[in-house]
C-alpha positions in Angstrom: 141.6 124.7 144.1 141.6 122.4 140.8 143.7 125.1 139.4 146.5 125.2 142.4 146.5 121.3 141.8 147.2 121.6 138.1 149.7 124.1 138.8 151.4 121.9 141.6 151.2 119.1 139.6 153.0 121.4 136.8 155.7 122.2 138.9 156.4 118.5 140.0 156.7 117.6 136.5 159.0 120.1 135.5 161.1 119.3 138.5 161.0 115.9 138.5 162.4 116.8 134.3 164.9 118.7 135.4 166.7 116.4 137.8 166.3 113.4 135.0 167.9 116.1 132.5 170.4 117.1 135.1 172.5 114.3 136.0 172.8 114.0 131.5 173.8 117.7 131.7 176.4 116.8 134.6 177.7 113.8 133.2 178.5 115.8 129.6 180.0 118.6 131.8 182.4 116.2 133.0 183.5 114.5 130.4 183.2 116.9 127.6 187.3 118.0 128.7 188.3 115.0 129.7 192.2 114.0 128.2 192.8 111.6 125.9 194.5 108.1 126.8 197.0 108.8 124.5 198.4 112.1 126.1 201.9 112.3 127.5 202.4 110.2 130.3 204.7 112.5 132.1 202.0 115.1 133.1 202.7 116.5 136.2 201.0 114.7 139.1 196.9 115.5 140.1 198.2 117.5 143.4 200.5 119.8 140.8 197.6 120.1 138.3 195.1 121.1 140.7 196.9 124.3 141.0 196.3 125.4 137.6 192.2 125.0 137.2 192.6 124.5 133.1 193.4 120.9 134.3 189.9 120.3 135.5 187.1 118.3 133.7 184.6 121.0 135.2 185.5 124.5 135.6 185.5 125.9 139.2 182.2 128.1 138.2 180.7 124.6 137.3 181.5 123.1 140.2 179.9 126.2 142.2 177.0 126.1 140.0 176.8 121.9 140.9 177.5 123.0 144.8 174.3 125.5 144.4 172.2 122.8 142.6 172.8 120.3 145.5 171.9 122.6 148.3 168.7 123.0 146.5 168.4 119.5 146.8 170.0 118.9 150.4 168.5 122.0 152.4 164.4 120.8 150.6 163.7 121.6 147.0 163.0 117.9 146.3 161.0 118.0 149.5 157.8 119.2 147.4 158.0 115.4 145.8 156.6 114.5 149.6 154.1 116.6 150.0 150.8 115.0 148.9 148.9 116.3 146.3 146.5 119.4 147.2 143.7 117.6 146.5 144.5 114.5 148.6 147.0 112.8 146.5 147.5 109.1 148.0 150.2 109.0 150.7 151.5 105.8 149.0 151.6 107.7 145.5 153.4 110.5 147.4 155.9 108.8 148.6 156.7 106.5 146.0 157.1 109.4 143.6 159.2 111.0 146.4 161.7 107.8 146.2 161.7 107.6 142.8 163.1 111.3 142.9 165.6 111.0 145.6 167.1 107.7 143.8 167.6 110.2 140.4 169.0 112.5 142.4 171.5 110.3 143.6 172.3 108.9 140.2 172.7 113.0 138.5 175.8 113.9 141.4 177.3 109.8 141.4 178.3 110.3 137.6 181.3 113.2 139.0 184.9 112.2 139.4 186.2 111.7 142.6 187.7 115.2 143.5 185.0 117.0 141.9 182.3 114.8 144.2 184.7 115.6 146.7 184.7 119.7 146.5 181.2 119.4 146.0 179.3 116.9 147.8 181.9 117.1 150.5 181.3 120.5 150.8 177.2 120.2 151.0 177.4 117.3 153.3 176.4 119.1 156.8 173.4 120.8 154.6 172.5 116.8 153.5 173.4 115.6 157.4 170.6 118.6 158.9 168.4 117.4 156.4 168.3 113.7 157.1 168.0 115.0 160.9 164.9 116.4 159.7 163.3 113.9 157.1 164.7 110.1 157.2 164.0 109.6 153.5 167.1 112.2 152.2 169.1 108.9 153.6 168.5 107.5 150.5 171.1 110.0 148.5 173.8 108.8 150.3 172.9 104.7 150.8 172.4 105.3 146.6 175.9 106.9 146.5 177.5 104.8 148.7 176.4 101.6 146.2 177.3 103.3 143.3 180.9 101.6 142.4 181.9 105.0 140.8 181.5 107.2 144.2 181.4 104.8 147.0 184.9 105.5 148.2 184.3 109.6 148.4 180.9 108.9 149.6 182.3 106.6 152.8 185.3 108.8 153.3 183.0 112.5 153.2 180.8 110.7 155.7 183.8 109.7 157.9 185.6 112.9 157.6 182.1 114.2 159.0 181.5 112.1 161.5 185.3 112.7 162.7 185.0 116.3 162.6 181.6 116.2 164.3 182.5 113.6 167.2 181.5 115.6 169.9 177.9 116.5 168.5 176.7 113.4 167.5 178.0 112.1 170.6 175.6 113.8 172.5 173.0 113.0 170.0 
């Protein structure tokens, strides 16, 4: 049983990594093809550009790849941060460790533009909503995106574009 600890322990570690190293990896991503200030300022407008998917700061297989990593995320893959330790980890421990990594979590999707957080996270949303429904601490992803100055605006209007669309279920809820 020591073993399975050391190995769940592992696995937590390597996690916890990868969601640190993520949000640096995403934040490169997006800015890597981002225009210069001193480009033409007759470019054709956003809507036009959005046709053409050269015009984008991440590529639409990066942004499927992004979609993928935050249904991981959404649908339980950072759940294994809650689950105390095999061995009888402390509750408190557990669940501090479990905030920690649902606030970097937050922080690796809030450095996207608006329309890539948009096709994304907008996209995910009902996975995030069912989860939430299941475990009240994945409310922390959006009340952390919601305060972040960069994505607050898409973060309020993906949640009301939900709630619109969904009027008639949560009514009854």
């Amino acid at each position: 049983q020591e073993k399975a600890e050391t190995m769940y322990n592992d696995i937590k570690l390597l996690l916890k990594t990868m969601v640190l190293g993520l949000k640096t990896v995403i934040w490169c991503v997006s800015n890597v093809q981002r225009p210069s200030s001193n480009r033409d300022k007759t470019q054709t407008s956003m809507a036009d550009s959005r046709a053409n998917d050269s015009h984008f700061k991440i590529s639409r297989h990066e942004r499927t790849l992004l979609a993928k990593y935050l249904e991981w995320g959404f649908s339980g893959g950072i759940g294994i941060f809650k689950i105390e330790g095999l061995l009888g980890m402390a509750h408190r421990d557990a669940s501090i460790e479990y905030c920690e990594v649902l606030d970097n979590y937050a922080a690796s999707i809030s450095v996207l533009d608006s329309y890539v957080f948009q096709t994304t996270v907008g996209v995910t949303f009902p996975i995030l909503f069912e989860s939430i429904v299941e475990d009240s601490h994945l409310l922390t992803i959006p009340l952390n995106l919601v305060n972040n100055k960069t994505v607050s605006r898409t973060t309020v209007d993906i949640i009301l574009s939900f709630a619109v669309k969904n009027l008639s279920i949560l009514a009854h809820a």
